[in-house]
N, C-alpha and C positions, 0 to 999 in steps of 0.2 A: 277489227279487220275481218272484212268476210269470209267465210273459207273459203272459197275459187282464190282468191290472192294468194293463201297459202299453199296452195295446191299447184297451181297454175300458171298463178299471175294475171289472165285473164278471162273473162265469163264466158266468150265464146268458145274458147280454148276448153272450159269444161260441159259446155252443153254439145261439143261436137265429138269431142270424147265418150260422154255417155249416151249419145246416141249412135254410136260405133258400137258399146259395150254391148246397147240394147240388141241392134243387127246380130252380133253374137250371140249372144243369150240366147233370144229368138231361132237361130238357127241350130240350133245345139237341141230346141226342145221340139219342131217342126221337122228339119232335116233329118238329125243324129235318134230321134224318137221315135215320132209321131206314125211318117212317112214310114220308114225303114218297116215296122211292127205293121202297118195295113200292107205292106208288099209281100212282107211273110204269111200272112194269110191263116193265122192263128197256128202256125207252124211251130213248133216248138226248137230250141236250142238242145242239141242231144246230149253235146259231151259240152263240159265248160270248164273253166281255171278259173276260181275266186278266190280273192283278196289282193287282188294288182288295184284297182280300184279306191281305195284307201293309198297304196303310194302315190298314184297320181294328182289324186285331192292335198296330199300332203307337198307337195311339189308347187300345186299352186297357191297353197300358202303363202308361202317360201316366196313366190315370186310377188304377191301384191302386198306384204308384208313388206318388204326389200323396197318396191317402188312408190308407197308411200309414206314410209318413215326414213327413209334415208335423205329425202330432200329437204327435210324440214330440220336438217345441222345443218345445210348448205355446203356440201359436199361433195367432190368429183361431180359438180354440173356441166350439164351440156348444155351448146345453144341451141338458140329456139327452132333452129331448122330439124332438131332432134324430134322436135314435138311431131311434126307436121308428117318424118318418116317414120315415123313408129304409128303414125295416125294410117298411112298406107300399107306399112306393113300387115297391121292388124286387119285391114281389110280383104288384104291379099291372103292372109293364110286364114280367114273364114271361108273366100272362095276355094281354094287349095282343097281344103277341108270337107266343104259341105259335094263338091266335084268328084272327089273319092267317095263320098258316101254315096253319093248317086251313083256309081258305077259298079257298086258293090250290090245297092238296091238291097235282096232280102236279105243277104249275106251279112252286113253288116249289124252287128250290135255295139253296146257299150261296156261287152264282158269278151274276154276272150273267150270263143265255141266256134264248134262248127253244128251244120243241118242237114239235116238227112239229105245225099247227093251232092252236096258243096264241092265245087271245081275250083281250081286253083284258076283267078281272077287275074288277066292279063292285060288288061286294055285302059285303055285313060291313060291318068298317069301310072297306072301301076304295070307297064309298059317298060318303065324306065326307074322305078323306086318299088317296094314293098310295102313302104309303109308313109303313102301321102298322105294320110291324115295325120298323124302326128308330125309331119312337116309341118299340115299345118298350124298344129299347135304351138309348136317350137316357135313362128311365125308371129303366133298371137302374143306368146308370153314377152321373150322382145320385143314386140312391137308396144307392151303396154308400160315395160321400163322404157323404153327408146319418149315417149309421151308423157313421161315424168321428167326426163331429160336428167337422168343421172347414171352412167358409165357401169358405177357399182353396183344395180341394180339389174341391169345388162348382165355385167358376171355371173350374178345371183341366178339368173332365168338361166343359162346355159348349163352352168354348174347343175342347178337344181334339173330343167329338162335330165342334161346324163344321167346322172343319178337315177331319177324315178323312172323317167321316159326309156332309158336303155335297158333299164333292168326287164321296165315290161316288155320290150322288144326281145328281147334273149328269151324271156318266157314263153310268149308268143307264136316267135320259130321252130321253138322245142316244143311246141303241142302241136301246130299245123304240120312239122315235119313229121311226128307219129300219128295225127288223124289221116293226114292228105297223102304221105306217103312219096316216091319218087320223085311224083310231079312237081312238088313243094321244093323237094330238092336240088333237080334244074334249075326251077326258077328262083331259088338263091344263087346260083352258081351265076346267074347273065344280069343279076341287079344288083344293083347299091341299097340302102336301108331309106337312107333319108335324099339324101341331093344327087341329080344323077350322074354317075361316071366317077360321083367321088367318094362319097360316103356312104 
């Protein structure tokens, strides 16, 4: 039996999937990189937090480990309409995603720092959340069990997201609140983290 059958059940279903994957991929190393590092301007990162980065990689383990070994006992499946919203999901929290990066421009990196002059970043979505790129993460990881079509696997990505994703958030606020200072701290007091007005 092929592996798309196992996987999928159908071919299109996995060439349209991993050309979603690749969209991702692609923007993570052009967006979240490439871009961000030519806007800095050989600028350096002054103060920084290392080793969140290893929980996050461990998180998404967790999540593609979960979404493709859990379907293959045939277990807590979804229907196929599962496929098709996890296929938009994932699309939607790449743009989520690559939208906060652009709005950050030199600001952003893939470590927690700030840069010499760094102002607390108000506008986009970060207007209404703190933290819209790990929205859209949280976006992608469900969206890539939602696309396995297994419930359990869903669990796994939120569970796992908290865990990893919230911890670095906690970290995150507690360093921007001692580098950035007041400012930082208003703009916790008028935002939500992830979804806005709620969480």
């Amino acid at each position: 039996m092929p592996t798309y059958d196992l996987i999928f059940g159908n071919k299109d279903y996995v060439l349209i999937f991993a050309a979603v994957v690749l969209i991702w991929l692609s923007s993570e190393v052009v967006g979240g990189r490439i871009i961000p590092s030519l806007r800095r301007g050989g600028s350096k990162i002054e103060q920084r937090k290392k080793g969140l980065n290893n929980v996050a990689g461990a998180g998404w383990i967790a999540v593609i480990l979960a979404s493709t070994l859990i379907p293959q006992f045939d277990i807590s499946i979804l229907p196929d309409w599962a496929y098709f919203l996890g296929i938009v999901m994932m699309l939607a929290g790449v743009a989520l995603r690559q939208w906060a990066v652009a709005v950050l421009g030199r600001y952003f990196s893939n470590v927690i720092g700030v840069q010499a002059g760094q102002k607390v970043v108000q506008t986009g979505p970060y207007r209404l959340i703190r933290h819209p790129s790990y929205t859209g993460i949280l976006m992608i990881q469900i969206g890539i069990a939602l696309a396995f079509q297994t419930w359990a696997a869903v669990l796994v990505a939120g569970l796992s997201f908290g865990l990893t994703y919230g911890h670095r958030m906690l970290s995150e606020e507690k360093f921007l609140t001692r580098e950035l200072g007041d400012s930082y701290v208003e703009y916790m007091k008028r935002t939500k983290r992830l979804v806005p007005f709620l969480i």
